[in-house]
C-alpha positions as a Python dict, from the first residue, in 0.01 Angstrom:
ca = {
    (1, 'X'): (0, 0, 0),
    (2, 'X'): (-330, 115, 58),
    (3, 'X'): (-444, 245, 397),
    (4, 'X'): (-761, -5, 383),
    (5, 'X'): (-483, -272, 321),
    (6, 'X'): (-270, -265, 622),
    (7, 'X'): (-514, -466, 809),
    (8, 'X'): (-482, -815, 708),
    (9, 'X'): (-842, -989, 549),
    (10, 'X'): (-919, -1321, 643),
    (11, 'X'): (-1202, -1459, 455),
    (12, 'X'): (-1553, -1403, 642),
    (13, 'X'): (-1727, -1701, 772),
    (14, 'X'): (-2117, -1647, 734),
    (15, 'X'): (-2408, -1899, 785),
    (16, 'X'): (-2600, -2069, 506),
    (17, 'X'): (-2715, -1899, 214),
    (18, 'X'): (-3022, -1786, 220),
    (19, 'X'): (-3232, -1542, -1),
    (20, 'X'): (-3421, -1232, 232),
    (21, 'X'): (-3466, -853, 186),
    (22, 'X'): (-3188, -632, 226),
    (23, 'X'): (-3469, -366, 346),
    (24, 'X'): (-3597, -593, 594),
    (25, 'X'): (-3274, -677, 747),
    (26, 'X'): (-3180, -302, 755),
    (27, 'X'): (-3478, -216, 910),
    (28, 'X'): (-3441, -491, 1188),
    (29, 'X'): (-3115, -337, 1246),
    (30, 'X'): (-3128, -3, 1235),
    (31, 'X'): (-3442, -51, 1477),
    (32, 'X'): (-3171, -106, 1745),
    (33, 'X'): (-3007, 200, 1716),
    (34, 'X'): (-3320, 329, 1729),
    (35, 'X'): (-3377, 170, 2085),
    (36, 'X'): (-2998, 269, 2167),
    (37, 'X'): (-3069, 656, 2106),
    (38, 'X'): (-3457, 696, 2200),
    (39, 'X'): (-3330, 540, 2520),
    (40, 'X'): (-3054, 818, 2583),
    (41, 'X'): (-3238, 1134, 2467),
    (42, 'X'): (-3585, 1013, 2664),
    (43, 'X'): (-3341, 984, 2974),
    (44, 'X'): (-3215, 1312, 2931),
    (45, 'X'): (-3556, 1475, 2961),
    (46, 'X'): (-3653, 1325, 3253),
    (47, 'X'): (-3340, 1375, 3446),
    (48, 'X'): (-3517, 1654, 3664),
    (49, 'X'): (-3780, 1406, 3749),
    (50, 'X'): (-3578, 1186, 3844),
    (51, 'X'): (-3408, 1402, 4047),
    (52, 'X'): (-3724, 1460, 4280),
    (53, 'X'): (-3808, 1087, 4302),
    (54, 'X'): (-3587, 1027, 4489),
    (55, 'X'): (-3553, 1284, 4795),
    (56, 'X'): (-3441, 1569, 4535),
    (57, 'X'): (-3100, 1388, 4482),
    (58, 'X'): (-2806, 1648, 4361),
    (59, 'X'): (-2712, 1676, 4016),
    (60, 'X'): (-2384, 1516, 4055),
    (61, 'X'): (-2558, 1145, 4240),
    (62, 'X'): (-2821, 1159, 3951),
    (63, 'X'): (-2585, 1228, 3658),
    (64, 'X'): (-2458, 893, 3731),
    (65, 'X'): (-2764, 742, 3582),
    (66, 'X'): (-2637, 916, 3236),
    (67, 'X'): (-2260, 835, 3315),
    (68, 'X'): (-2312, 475, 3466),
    (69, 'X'): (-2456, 400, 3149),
    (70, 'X'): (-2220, 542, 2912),
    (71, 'X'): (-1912, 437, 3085),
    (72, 'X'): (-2009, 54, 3090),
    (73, 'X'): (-2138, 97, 2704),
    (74, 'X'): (-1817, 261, 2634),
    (75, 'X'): (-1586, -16, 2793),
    (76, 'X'): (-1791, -333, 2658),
    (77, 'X'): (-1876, -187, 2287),
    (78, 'X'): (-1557, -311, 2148),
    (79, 'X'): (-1463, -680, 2369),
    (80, 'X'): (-1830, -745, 2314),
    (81, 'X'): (-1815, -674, 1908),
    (82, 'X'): (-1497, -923, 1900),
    (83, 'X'): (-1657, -1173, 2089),
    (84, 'X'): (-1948, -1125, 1816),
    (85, 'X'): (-1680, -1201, 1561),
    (86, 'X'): (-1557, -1501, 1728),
    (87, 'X'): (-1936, -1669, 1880),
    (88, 'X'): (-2116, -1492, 1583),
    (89, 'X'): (-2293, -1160, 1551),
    (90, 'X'): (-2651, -1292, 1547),
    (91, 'X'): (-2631, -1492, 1872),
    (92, 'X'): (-2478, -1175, 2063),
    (93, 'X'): (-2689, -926, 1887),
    (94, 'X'): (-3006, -1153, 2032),
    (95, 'X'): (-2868, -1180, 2391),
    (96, 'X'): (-2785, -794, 2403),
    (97, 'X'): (-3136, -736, 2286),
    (98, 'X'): (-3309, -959, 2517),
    (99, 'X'): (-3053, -812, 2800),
    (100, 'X'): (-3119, -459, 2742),
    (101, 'X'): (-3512, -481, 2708),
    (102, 'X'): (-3508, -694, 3077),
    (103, 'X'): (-3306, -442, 3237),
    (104, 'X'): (-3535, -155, 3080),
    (105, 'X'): (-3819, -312, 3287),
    (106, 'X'): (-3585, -337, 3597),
    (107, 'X'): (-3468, 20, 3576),
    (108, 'X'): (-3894, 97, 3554),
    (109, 'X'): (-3894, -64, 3884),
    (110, 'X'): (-3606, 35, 4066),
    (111, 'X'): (-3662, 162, 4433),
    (112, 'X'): (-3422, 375, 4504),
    (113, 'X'): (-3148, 566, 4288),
    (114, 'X'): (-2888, 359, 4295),
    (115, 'X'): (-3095, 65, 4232),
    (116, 'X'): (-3130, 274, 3917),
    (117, 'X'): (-2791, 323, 3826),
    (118, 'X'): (-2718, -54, 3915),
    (119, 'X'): (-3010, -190, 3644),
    (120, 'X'): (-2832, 90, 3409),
    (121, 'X'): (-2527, -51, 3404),
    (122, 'X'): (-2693, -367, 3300),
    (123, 'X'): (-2922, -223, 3035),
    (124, 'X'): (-2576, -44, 2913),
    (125, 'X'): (-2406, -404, 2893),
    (126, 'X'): (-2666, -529, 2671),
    (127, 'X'): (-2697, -207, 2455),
    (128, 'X'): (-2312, -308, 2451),
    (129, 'X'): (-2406, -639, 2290),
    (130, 'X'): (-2650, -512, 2062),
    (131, 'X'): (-2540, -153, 1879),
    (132, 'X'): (-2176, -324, 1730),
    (133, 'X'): (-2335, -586, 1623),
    (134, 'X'): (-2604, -442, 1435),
    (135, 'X'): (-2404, -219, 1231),
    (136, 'X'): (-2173, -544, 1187),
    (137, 'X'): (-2412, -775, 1046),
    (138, 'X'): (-2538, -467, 843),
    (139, 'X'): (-2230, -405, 671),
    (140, 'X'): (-2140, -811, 626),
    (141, 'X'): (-2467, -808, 499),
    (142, 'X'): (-2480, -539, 257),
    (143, 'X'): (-2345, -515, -115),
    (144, 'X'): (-2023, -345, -117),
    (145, 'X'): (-2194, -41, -342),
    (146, 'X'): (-2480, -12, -31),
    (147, 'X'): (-2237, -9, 223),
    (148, 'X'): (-2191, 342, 279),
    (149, 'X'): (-2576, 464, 234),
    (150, 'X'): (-2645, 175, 462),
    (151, 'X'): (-2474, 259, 780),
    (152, 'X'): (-2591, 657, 691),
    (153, 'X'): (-2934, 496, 722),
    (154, 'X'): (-2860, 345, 1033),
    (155, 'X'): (-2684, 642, 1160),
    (156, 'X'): (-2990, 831, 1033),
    (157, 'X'): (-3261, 637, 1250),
    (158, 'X'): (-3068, 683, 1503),
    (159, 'X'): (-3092, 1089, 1457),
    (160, 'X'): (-3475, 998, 1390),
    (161, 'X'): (-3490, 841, 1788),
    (162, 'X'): (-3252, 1209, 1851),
    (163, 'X'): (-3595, 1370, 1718),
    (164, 'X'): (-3864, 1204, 1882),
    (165, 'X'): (-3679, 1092, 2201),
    (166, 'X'): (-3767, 1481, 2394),
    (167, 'X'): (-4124, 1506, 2280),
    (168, 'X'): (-4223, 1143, 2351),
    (169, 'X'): (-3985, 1112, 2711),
    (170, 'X'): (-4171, 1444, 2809),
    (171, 'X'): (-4562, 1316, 2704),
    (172, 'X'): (-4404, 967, 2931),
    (173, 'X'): (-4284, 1158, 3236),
    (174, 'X'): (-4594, 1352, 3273),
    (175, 'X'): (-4737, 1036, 3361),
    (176, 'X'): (-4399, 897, 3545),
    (177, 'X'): (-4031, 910, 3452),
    (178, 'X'): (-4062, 541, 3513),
    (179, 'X'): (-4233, 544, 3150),
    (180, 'X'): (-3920, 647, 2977),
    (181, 'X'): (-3787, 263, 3058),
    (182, 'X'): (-4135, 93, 2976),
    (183, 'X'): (-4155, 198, 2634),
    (184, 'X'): (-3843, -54, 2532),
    (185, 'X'): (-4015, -372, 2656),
    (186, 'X'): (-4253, -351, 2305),
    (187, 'X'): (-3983, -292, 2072),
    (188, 'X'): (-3746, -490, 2236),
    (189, 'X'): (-3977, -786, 2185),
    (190, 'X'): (-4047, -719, 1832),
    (191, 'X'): (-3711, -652, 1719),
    (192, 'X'): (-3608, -973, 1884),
    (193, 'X'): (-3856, -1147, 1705),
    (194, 'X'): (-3817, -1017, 1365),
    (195, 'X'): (-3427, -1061, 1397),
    (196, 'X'): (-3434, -1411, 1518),
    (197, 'X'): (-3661, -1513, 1178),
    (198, 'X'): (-3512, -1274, 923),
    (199, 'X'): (-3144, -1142, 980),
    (200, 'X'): (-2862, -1351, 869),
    (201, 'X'): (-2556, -1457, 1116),
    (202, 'X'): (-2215, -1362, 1009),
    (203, 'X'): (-1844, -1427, 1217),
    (204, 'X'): (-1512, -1387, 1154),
    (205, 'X'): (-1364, -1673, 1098),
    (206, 'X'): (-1011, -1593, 1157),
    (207, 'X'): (-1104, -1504, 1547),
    (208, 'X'): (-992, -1750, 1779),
    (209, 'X'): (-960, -1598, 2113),
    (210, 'X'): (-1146, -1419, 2374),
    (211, 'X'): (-1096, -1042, 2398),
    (212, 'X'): (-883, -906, 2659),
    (213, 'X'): (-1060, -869, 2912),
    (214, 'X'): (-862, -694, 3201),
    (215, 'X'): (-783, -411, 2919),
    (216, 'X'): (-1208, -371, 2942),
    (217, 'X'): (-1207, -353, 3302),
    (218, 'X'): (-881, -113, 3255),
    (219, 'X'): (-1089, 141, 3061),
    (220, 'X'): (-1402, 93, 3304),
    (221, 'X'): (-1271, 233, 3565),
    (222, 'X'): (-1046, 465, 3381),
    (223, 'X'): (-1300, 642, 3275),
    (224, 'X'): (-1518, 632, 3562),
    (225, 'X'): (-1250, 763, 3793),
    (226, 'X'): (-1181, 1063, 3540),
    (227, 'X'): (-1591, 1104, 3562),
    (228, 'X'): (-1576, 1067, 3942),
    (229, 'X'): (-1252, 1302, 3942),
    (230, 'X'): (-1441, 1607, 3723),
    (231, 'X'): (-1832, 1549, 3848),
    (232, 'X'): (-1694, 1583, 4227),
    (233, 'X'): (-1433, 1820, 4189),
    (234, 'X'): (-1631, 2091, 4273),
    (235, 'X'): (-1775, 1952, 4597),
    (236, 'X'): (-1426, 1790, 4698),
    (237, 'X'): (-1198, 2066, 4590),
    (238, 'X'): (-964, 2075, 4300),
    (239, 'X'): (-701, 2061, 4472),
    (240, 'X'): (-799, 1810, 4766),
    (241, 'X'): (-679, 1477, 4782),
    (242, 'X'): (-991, 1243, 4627),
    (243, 'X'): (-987, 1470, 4346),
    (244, 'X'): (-630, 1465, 4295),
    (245, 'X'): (-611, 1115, 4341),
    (246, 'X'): (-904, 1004, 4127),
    (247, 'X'): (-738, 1207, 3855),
    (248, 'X'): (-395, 1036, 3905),
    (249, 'X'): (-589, 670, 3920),
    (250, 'X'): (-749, 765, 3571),
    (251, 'X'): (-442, 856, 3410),
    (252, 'X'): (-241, 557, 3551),
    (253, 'X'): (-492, 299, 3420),
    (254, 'X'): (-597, 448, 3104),
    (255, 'X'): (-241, 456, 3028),
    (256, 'X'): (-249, 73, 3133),
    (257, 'X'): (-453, 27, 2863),
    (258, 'X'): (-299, 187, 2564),
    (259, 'X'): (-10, -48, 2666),
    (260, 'X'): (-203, -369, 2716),
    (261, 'X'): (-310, -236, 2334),
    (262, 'X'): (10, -236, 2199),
    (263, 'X'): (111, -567, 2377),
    (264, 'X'): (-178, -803, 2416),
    (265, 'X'): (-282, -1073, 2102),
    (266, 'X'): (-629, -958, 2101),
    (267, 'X'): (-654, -589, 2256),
    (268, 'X'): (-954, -423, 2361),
    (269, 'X'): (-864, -190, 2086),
    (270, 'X'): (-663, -278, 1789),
    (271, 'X'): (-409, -59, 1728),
    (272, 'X'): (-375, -169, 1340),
    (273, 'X'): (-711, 25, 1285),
    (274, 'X'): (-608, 345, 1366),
    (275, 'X'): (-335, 301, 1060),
    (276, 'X'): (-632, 381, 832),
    (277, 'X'): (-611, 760, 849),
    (278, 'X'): (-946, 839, 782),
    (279, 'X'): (-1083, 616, 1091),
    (280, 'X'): (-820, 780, 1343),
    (281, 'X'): (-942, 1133, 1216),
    (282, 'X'): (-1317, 1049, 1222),
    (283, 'X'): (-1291, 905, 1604),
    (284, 'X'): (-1099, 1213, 1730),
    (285, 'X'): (-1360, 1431, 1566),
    (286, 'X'): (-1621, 1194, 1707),
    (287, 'X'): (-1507, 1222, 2032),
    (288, 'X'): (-1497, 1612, 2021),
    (289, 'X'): (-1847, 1663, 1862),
    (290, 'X'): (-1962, 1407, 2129),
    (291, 'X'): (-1854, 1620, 2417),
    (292, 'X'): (-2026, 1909, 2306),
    (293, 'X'): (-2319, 1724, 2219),
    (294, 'X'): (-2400, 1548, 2542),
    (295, 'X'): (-2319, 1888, 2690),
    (296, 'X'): (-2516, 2096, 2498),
    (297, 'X'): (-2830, 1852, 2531),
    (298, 'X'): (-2830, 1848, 2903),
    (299, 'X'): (-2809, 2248, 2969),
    (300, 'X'): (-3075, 2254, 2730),
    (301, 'X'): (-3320, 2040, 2963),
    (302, 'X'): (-3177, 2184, 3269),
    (303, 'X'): (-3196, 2558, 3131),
    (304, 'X'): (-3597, 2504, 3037),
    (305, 'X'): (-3674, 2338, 3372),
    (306, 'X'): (-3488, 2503, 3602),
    (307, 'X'): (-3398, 2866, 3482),
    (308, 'X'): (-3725, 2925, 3292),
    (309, 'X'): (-3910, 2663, 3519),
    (310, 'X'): (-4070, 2500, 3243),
    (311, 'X'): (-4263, 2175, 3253),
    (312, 'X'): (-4137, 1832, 3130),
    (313, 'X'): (-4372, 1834, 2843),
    (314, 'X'): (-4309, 2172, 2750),
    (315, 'X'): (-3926, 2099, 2773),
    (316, 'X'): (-3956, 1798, 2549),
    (317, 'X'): (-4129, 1999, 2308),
    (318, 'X'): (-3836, 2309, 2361),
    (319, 'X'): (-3553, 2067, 2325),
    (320, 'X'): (-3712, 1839, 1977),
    (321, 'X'): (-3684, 2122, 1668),
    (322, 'X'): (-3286, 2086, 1690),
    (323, 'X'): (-3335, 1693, 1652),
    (324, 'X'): (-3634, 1698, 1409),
    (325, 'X'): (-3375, 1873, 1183),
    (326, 'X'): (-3128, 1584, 1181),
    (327, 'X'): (-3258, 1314, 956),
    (328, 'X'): (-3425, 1565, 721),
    (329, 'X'): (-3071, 1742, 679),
    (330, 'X'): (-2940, 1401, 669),
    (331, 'X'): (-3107, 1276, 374),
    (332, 'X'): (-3021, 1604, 187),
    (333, 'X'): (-2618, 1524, 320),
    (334, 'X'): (-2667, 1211, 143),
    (335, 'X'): (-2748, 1361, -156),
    (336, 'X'): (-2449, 1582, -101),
    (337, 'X'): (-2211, 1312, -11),
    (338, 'X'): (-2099, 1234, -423),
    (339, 'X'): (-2005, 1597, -505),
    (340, 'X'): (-1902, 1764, -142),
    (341, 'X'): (-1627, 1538, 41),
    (342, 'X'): (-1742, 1425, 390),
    (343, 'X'): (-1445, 1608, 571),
    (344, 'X'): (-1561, 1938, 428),
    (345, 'X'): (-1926, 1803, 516),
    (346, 'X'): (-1868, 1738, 881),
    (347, 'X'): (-1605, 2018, 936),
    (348, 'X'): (-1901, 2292, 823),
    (349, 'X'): (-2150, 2082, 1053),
    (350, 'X'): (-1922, 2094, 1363),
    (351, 'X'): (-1871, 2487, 1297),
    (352, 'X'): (-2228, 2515, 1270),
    (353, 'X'): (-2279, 2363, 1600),
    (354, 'X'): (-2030, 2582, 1759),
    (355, 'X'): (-2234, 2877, 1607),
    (356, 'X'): (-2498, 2746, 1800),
    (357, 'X'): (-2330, 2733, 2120),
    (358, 'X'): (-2221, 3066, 2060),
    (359, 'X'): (-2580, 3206, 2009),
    (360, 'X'): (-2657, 3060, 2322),
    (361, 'X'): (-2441, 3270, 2530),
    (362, 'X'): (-2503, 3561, 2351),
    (363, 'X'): (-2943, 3543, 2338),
    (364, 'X'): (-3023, 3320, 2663),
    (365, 'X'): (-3035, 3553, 2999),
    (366, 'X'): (-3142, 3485, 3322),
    (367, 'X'): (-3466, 3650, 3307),
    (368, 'X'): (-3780, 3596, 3012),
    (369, 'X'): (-3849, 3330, 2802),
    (370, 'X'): (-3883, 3441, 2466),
    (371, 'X'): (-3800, 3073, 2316),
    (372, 'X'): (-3886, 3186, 1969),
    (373, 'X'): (-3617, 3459, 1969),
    (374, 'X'): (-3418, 3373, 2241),
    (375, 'X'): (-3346, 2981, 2173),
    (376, 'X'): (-3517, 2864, 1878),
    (377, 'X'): (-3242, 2993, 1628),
    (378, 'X'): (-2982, 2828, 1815),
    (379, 'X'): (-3128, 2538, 1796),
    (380, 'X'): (-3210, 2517, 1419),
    (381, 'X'): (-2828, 2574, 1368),
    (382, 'X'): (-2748, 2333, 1605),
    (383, 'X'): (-2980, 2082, 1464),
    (384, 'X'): (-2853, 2181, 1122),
    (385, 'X'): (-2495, 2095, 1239),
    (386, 'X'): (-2584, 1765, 1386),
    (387, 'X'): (-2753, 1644, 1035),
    (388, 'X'): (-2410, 1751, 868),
    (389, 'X'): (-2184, 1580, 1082),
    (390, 'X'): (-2267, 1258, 1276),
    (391, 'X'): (-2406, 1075, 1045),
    (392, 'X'): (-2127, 1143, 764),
    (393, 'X'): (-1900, 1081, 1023),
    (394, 'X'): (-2028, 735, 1153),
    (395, 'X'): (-2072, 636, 803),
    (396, 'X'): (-1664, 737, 696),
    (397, 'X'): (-1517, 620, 1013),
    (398, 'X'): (-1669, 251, 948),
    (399, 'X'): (-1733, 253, 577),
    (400, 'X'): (-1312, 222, 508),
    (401, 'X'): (-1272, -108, 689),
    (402, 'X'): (-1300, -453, 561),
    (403, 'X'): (-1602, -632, 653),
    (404, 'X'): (-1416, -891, 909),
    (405, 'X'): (-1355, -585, 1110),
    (406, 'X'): (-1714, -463, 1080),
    (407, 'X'): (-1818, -499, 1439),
    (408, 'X'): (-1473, -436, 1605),
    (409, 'X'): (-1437, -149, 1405),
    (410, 'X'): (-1829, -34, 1498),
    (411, 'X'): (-1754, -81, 1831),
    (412, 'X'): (-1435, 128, 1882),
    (413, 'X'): (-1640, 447, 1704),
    (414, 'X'): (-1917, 370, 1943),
    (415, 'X'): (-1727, 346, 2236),
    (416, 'X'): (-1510, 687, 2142),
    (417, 'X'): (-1905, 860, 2096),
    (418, 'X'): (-1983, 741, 2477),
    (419, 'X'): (-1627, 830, 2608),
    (420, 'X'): (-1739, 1163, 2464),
    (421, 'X'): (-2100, 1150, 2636),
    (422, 'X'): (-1930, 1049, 2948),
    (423, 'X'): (-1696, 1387, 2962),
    (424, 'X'): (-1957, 1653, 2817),
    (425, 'X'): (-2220, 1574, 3133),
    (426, 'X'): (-1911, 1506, 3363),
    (427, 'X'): (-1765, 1890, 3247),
    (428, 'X'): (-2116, 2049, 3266),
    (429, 'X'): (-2223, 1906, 3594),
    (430, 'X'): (-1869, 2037, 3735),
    (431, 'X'): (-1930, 2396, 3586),
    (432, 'X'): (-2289, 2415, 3656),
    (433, 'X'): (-2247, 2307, 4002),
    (434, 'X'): (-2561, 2337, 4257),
    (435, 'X'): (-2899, 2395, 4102),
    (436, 'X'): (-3042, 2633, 4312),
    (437, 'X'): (-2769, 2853, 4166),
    (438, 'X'): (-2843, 2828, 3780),
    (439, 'X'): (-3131, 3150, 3771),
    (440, 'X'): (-2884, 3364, 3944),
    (441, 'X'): (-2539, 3234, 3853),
    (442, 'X'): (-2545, 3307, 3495),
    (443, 'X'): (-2154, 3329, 3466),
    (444, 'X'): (-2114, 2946, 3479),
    (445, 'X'): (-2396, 2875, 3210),
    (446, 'X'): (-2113, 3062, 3005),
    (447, 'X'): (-1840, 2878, 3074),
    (448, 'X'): (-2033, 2571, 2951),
    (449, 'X'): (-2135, 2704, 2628),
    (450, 'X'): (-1751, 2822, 2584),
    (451, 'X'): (-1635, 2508, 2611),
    (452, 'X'): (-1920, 2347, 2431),
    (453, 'X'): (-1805, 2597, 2109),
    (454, 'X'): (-1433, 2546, 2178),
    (455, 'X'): (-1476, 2087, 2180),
    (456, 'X'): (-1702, 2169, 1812),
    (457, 'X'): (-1429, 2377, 1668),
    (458, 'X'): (-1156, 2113, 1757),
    (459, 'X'): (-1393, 1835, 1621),
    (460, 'X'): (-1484, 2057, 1288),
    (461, 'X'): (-1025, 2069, 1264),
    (462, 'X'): (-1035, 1677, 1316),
    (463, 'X'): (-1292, 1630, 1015),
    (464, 'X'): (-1051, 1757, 752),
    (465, 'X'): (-839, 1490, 797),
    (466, 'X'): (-1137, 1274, 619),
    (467, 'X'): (-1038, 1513, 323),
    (468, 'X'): (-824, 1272, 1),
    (469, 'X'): (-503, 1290, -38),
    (470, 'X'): (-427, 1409, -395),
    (471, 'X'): (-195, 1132, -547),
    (472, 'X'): (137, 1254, -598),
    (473, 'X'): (286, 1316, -975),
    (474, 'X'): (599, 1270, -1074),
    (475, 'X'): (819, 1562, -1171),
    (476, 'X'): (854, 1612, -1579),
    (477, 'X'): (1211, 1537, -1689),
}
């Protein structure tokens, strides 16, 4: 038996037949990962603005509008991809869509910070709705021999938003950071038109019930109290109570939910996927290169703006050659992808990155700012790593499943990427701590670029298990 084969494949229920472009549809959907990543990176840049808004709030209270986000994404990616399965993909994909570009202009007018991190958790439920099933009715509607270079295109727009996200957030927060939320309302409103008129709907029929639900809420605020737990830890004390018992409350419900898993008729996350060895492998090295990503992104921004006091603009203009790199790199991947096997692929990418963290610690001080010698080469190896590895690895974690677990199995590798998120800014908020401290403190910028290197060499380890298993021969007489 065949690893692919130990999930069960009831036949795919789709709507009626009808003849469109398979460009057209992938450019519809891979539009919405573009929306899903522009949104993220753009955020990122204005963080500092943000920031001062809103009475100079600390680090910790405004990394919640990054966390808030990802945690709620992270916990509704996979119930909301089943539900797609059950309801149908197109009808979810269009209310996530419409959901995600109202909140957008809601988070533009929020008055007060957690206003802002309220509207985010709603923009992150409808990006919830949206990103799974996208890539699901991409893959349902692709030819088996486009699968793969499909969802490597979709991965790779997504890389594209990666590029332009810093440059075009820092032109937007010159004017306000409130521009940074704007900017969705247009292509929200296209993308929900073209969709509606061109992309084709697609369910699985064999889904009868509703999601669990409590295992959602489960992981929620699992993750959220682990978040809480490592972002206040610092202020609270390590070893103080709320610290101690926020950790405690994490591990007692995410445990909770790898139960309810096993247990439950239709779990949050089915366990039978992670009996396809290659999709196990490629979410623990997702989850690893995640971390460091997310980490590495934000001391970038924060480094510029508040160690070398540089100016949004400027910093979205530092922070975009490691992005610009990814889809070009990507495209040559793809050419790669037939003679180099994507575990050795990713594995080289994530040591790449690594390399890059590494370079960090070693050229970035606390005084000058020498960008071309001191952090450019960093990040053209980092940006070379990122074009190695994510989109290869989005592309082998989903490509082995059967299409009727298209958007379930989307969603779980989109949720493990935010889990990731989630942790990397939770970890570098705690070792950063206060930033008044960063120009003079340069020990604890080191510490983060440590553990950025150490999370990419544990995620370049989990890529070889992508590598084929040589089929056994039998023994000569």
């Amino acid at each position: 038996m065949t690893e692919q084969s130990q999930v069960a494949a009831p036949a795919l229920a789709t709507g009626p037949v009808v003849q469109r472009s398979p460009r057209a549809i992938l450019t519809i959907l891979s539009l919405a990962g573009f929306m899903g990543a522009l949104d993220l990176f753009i955020v990122n840049v204005a963080f500092d603005k943000i920031a001062q808004s809103f009475g100079d709030s600390s680090t910790a209270n405004v990394s919640w509008v990054l966390n808030g986000y990802a945690i709620i994404f992270a916990a509704l990616l996979v119930p909301f991809g089943r539900l797609a399965d059950k309801v149908g993909r197109k009808n979810m994909f269009l209310s996530g869509l419409a959901l995600f570009t109202l909140a957008s202009a809601a988070c533009a007018a929020a008055p007060g910070l957690w206003w802002l991190v309220g509207f985010r958790l709603l923009q992150a439920a409808g990006a919830a709705a949206l990103t799974p099933t996208s890539l699901g009715l991409l893959i349902a509607s692709a030819a088996p021999e486009k699968r793969v270079s499909y969802v490597r295109v979709w991965s790779t727009v997504s890389a594209v938003a990666a590029a332009a996200g810093p440059v075009l957030g820092g032109l937007l927060v010159t004017a306000s950071w409130r521009w940074v939320f704007l900017v969705n309302l247009p292509v929200g409103i296209v993308a929900f038109i073209a969709a509606h008129r061109i992309v084709p709907d697609s369910r699985d029929a064999a889904v009868t019930k509703i999601p669990d639900l409590a295992g959602a809420a489960l992981l929620t605020v699992g993750i959220g109290a682990l978040a809480l737990a490592i972002v206040k830890g610092g202020d609270w004390g390590w070893g103080s109570d709320p610290t101690i018992g926020s950790f405690v409350v994490a591990a007692a419900l995410l445990a909770w939910f790898v139960w309810r898993a096993e247990h439950h008729p239709v779990p949050v996350v089915d366990p039978t996927l992670y009996r396809v060895r290659t999709f196990a492998a490629a979410n623990i090295a997702l989850l690893a290169f995640s971390l460091g990503l997310a980490g590495y992104l934000l001391m970038i921004v924060l480094w510029l703006q508040n160690v070398w006091h540089w100016s949004t603009l400027a910093t979205g203009f530092g922070v975009a050659p490691g992005p610009a790199m990814v889809p070009v790199i990507a495209v040559l991947t793809q050419r790669l992808s037939g003679r180099i096997q994507a575990g050795i692929l990713t594995s080289i990418g994530c040591a790449l990155f690594a390399a890059a963290a590494v370079m960090n610690l070693a050229l970035l001080g606390p005084h000058g700012s020498s960008y071309a010698s001191h952090l450019l080469p960093a990040q053209l190896v980092a940006g070379l790593g990122i074009g190695l590895a994510l989109p290869t690895l989005m592309a082998a974690a989903t490509a082995g499943l059967p299409p009727h677990r298209a958007s379930t199995g989307s969603g779980v590798v989109n949720m493990t990427r935010q889990i990731g998120f989630v942790l990397g800014v939770a970890i570098v908020v705690a070792l950063l701590g206060n930033p008044v401290s960063y120009a003079a403190d340069h020990t604890a910028y080191g510490h983060a670029w440590w553990m950025d290197a150490a999370v990419e060499l544990i995620a370049a380890i989990a890529c070889l298990g992508l590598l084929k298993r040589r089929a056994k021969t039998p023994n000569p007489a």
